[in-house]
SEGU-482950 format. One record per atom (N, C-alpha, C): residue number from 1; x, y, z. Coordinates in Angstrom, 3 decimals, decimal comma, always signed. Layout:
N
+-----+----------+----------+----------+
|   n |        X |        Y |        Z |
+-----+----------+----------+----------+
| NUM |        X |        Y |        Z |
...
+-----+----------+----------+----------+
This chain:
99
+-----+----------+----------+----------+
|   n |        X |        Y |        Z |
+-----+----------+----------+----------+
|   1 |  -46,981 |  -25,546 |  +16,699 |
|   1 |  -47,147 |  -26,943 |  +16,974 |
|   1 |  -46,094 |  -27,742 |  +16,198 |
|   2 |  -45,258 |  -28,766 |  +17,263 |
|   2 |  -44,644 |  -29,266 |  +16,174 |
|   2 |  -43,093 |  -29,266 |  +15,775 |
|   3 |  -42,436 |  -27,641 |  +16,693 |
|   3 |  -41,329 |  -26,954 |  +17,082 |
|   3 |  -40,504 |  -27,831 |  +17,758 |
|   4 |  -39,405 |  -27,544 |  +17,557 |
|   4 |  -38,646 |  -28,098 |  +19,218 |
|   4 |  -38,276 |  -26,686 |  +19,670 |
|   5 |  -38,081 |  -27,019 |  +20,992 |
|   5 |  -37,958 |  -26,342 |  +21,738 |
|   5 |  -37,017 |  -26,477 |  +22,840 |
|   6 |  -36,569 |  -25,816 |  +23,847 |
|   6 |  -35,140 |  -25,644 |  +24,780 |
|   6 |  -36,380 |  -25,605 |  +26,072 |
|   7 |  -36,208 |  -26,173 |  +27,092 |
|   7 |  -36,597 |  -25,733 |  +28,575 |
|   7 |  -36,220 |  -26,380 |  +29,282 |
|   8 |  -36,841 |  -26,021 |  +30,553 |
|   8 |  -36,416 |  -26,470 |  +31,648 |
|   8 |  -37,286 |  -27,680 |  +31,884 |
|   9 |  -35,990 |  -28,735 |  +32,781 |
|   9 |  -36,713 |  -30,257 |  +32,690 |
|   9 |  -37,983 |  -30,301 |  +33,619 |
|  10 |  -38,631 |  -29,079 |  +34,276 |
|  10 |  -39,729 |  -29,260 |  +35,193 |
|  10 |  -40,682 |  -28,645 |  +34,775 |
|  11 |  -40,502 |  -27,559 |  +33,478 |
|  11 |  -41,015 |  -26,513 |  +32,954 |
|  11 |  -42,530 |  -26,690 |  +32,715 |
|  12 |  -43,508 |  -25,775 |  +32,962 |
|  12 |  -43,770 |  -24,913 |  +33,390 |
|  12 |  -43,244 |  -24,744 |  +35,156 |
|  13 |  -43,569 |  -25,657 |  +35,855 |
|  13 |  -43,528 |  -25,341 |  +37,464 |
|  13 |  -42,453 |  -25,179 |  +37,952 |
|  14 |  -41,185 |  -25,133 |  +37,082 |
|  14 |  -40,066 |  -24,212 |  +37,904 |
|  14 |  -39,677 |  -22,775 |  +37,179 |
|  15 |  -38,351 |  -23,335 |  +36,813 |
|  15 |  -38,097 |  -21,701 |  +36,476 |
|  15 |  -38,422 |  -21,265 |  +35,230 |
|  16 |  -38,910 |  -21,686 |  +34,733 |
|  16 |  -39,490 |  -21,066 |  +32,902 |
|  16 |  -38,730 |  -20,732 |  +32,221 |
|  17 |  -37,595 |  -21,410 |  +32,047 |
|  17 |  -36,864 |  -21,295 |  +30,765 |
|  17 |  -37,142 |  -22,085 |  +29,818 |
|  18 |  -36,788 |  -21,323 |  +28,646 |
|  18 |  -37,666 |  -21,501 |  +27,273 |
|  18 |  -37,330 |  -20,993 |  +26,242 |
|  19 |  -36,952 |  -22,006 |  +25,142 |
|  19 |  -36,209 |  -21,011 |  +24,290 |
|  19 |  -36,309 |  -22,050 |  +23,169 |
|  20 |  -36,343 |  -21,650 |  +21,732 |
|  20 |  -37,296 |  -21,927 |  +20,443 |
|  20 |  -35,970 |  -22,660 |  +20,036 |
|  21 |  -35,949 |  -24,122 |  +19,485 |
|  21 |  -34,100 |  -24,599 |  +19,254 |
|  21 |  -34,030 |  -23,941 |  +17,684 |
|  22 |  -34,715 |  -23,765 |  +16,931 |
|  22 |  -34,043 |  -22,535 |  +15,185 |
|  22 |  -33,483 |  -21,647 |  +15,825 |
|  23 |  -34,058 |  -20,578 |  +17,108 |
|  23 |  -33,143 |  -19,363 |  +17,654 |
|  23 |  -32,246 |  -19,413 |  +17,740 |
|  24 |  -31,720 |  -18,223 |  +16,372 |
|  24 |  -30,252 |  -17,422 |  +16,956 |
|  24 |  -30,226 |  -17,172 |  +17,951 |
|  25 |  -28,636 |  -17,549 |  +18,554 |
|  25 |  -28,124 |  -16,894 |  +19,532 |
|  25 |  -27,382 |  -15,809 |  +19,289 |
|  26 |  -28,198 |  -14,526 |  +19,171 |
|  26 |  -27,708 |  -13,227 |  +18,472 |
|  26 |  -26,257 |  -12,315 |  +19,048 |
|  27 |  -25,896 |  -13,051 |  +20,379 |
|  27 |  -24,914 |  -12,143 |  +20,968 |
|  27 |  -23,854 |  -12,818 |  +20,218 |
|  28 |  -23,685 |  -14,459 |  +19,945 |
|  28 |  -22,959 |  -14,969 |  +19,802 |
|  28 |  -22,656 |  -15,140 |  +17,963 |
|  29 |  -24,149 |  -14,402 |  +17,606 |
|  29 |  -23,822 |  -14,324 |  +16,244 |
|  29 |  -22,791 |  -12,811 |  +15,510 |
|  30 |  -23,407 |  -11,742 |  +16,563 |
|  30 |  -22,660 |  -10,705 |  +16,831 |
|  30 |  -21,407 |  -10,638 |  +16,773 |
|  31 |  -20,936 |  -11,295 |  +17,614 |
|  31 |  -19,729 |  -11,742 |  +18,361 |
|  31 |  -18,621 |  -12,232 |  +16,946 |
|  32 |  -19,231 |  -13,275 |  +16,280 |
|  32 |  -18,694 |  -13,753 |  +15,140 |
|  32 |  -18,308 |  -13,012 |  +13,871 |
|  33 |  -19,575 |  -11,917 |  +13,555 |
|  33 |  -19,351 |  -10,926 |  +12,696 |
|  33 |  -18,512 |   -9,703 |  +13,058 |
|  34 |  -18,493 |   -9,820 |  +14,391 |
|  34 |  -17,079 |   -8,744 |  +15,180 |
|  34 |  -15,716 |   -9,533 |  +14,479 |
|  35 |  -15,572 |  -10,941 |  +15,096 |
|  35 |  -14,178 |  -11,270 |  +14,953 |
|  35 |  -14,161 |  -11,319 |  +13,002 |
|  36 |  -14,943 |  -11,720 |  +12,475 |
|  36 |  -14,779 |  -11,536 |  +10,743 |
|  36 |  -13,855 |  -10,363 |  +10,157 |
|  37 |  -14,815 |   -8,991 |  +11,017 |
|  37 |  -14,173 |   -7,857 |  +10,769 |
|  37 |  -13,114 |   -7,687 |  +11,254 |
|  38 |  -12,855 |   -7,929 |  +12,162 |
|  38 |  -11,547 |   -7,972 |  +12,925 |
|  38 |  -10,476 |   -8,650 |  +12,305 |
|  39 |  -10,789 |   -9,344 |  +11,238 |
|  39 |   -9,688 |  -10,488 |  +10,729 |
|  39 |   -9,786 |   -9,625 |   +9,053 |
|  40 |  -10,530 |   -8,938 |   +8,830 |
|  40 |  -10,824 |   -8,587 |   +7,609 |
|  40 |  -10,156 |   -7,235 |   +7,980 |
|  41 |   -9,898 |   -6,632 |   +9,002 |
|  41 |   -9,290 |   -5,474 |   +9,264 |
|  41 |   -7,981 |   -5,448 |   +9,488 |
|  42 |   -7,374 |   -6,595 |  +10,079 |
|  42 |   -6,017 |   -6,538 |  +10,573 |
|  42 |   -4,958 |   -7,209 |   +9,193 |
|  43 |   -6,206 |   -8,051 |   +8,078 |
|  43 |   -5,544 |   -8,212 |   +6,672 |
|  43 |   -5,510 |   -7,362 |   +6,204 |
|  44 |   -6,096 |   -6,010 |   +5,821 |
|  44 |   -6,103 |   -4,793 |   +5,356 |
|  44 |   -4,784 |   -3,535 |   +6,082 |
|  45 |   -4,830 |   -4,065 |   +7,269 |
|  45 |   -3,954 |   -3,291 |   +7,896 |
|  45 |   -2,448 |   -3,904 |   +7,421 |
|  46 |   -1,815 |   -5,117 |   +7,077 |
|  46 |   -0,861 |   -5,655 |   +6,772 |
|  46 |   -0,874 |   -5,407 |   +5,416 |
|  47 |   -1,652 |   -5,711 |   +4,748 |
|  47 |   -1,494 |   -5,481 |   +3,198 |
|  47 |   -1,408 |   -3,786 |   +3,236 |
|  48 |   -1,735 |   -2,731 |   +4,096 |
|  48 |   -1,134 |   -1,268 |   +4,076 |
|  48 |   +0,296 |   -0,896 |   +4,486 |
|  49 |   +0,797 |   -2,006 |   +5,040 |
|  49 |   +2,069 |   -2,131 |   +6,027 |
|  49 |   +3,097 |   -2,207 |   +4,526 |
|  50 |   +2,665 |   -3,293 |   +4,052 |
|  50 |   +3,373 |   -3,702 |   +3,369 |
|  50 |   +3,373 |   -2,666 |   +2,041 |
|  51 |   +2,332 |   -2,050 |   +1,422 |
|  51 |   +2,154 |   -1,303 |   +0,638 |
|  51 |   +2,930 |   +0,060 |   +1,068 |
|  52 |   +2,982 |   +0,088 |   +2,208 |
|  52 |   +4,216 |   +1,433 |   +2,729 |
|  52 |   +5,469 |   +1,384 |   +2,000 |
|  53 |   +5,850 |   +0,187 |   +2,950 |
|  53 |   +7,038 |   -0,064 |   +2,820 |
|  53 |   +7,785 |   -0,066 |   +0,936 |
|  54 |   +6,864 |   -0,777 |   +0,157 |
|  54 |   +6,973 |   -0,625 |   -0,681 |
|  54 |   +7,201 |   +0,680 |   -1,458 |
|  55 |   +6,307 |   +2,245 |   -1,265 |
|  55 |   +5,976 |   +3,552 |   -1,683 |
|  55 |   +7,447 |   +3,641 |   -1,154 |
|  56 |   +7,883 |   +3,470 |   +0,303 |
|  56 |   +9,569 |   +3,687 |   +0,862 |
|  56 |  +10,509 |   +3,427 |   +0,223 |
|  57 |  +10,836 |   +2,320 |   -0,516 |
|  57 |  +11,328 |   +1,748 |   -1,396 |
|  57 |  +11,787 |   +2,741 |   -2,799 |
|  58 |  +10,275 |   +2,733 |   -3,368 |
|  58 |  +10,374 |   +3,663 |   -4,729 |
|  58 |  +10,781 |   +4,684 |   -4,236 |
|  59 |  +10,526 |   +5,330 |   -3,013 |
|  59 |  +10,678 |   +7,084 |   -3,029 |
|  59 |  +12,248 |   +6,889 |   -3,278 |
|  60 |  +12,984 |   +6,126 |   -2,249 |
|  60 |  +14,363 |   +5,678 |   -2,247 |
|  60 |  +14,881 |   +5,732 |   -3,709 |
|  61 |  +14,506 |   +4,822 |   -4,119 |
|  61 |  +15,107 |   +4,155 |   -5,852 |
|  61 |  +15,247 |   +5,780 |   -6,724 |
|  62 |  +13,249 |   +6,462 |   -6,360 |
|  62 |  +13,292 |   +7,733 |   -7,545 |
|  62 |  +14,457 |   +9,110 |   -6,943 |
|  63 |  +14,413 |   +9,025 |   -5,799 |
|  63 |  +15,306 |   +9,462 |   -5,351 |
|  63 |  +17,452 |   +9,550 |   -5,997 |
|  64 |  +18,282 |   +7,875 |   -6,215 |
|  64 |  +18,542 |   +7,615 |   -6,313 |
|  64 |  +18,844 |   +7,933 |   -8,180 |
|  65 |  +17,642 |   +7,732 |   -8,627 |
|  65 |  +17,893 |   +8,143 |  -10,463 |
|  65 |  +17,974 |   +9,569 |  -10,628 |
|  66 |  +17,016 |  +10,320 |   -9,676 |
|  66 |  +16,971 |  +11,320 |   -9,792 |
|  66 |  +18,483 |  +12,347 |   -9,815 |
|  67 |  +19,377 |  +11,651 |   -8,377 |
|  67 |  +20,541 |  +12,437 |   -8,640 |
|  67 |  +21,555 |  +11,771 |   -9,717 |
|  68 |  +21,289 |  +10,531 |  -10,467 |
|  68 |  +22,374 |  +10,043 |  -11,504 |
|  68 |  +21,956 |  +11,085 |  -12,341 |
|  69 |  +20,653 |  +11,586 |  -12,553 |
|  69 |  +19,922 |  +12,619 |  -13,865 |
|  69 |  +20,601 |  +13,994 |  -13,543 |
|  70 |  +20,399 |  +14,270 |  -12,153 |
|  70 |  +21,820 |  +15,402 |  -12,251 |
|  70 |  +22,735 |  +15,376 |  -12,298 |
|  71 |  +23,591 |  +14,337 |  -12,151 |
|  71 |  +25,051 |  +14,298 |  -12,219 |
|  71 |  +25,477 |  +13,630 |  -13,964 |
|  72 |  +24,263 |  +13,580 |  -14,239 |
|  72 |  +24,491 |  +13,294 |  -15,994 |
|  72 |  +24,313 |  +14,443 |  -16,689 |
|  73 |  +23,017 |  +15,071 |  -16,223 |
|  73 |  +22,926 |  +16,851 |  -16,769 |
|  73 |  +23,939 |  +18,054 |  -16,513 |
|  74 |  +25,097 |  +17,682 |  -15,179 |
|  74 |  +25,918 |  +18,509 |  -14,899 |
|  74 |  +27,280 |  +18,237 |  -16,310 |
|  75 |  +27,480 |  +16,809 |  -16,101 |
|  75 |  +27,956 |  +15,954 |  -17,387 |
|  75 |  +28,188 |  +16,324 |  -18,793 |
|  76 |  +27,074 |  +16,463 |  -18,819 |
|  76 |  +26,498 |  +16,684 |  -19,880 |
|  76 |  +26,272 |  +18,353 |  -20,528 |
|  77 |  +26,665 |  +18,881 |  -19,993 |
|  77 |  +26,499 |  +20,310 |  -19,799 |
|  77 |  +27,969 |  +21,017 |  -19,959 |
|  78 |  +28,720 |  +20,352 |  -19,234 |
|  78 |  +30,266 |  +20,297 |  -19,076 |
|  78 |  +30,641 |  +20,174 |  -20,532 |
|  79 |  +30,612 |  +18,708 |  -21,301 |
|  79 |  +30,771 |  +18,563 |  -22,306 |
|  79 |  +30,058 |  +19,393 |  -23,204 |
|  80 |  +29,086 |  +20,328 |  -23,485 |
|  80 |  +28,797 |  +20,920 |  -24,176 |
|  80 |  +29,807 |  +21,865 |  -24,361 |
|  81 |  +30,109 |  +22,759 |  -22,838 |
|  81 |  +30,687 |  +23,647 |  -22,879 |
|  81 |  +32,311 |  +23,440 |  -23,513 |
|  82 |  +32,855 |  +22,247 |  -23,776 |
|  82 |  +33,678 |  +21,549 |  -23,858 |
|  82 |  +33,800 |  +21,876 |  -25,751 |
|  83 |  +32,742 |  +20,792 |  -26,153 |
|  83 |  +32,509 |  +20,940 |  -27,475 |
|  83 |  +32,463 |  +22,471 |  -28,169 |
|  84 |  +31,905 |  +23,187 |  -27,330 |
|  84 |  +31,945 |  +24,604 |  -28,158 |
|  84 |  +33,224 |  +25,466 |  -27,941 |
|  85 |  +33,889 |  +25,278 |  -27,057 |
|  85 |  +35,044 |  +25,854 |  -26,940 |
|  85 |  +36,061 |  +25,151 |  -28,481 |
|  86 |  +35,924 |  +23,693 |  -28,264 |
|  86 |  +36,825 |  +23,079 |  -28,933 |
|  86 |  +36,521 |  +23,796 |  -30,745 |
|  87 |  +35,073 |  +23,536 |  -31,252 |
|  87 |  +34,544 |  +24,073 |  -32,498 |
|  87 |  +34,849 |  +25,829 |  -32,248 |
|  88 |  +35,045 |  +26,775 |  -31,387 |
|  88 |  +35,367 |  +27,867 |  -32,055 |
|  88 |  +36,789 |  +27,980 |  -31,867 |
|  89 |  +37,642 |  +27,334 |  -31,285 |
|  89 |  +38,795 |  +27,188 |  -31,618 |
|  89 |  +39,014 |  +26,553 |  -33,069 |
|  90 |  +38,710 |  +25,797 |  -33,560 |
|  90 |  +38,525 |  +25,247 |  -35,058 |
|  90 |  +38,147 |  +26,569 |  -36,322 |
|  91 |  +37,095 |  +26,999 |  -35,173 |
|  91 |  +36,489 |  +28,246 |  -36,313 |
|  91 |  +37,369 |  +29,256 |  -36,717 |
|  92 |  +38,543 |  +29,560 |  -35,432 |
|  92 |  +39,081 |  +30,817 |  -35,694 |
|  92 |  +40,531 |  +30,398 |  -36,416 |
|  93 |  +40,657 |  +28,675 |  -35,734 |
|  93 |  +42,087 |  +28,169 |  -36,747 |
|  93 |  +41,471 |  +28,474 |  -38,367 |
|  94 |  +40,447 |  +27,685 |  -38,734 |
|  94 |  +39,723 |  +28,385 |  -40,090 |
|  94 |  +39,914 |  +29,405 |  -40,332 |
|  95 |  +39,336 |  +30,093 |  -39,687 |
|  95 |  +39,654 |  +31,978 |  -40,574 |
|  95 |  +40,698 |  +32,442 |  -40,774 |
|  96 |  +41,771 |  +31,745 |  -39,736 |
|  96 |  +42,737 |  +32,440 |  -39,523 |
|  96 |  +43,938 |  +31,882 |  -41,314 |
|  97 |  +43,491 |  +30,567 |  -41,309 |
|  97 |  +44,015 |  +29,657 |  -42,713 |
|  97 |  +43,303 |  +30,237 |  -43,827 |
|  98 |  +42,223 |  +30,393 |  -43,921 |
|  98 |  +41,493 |  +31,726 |  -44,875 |
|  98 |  +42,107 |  +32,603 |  -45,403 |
|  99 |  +42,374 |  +33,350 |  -44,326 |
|  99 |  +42,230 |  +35,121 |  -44,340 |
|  99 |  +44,201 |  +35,169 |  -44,783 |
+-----+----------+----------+----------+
């Protein structure tokens, strides 16, 4: 008692439509929590896009240090072999000023 209510302007004696006016309209509430997700999905899908591209990036860059680290260890290796040649040449001018 007391409700409002939705009907038809002849209602009861025509077509009996009838409908409570607080009622959800559940298809259309449906409908809304579809497109939410839908907007909550396709931001998730861009913020993964972009998070790719980014991982692409670093692989690139670690990629990139990775061969300066070999071409510094080849470098670097060189000059060792460098340095020890040079010190036992020293060693044997030594012995040789020694002996």
């Amino acid at each position: 008692m007391g409700k409002s209510f939705y009907g038809c302007a002849h209602w009861p004696r025509t077509c009996g439509f009838f409908k409570w006016a607080n009622e959800s309209n559940e298809i259309r509430d449906l409908q809304l929590v579809i497109m939410e997700k839908n907007v909550t999905i396709a931001e998730l899908e861009h913020e993964t896009d972009i998070l790719k591209a980014e991982v692409t990036s670093f692989k690139k860059k670690l990629a990139k240090k990775q061969d300066m680290v070999d071409e510094l260890s080849i470098e670097c290796n060189e000059r060792m072999l460098q340095m020890d040649a040079i010190f036992a040449k020293k060693r044997m001018t030594y012995a040789l000023i020694m002996s």
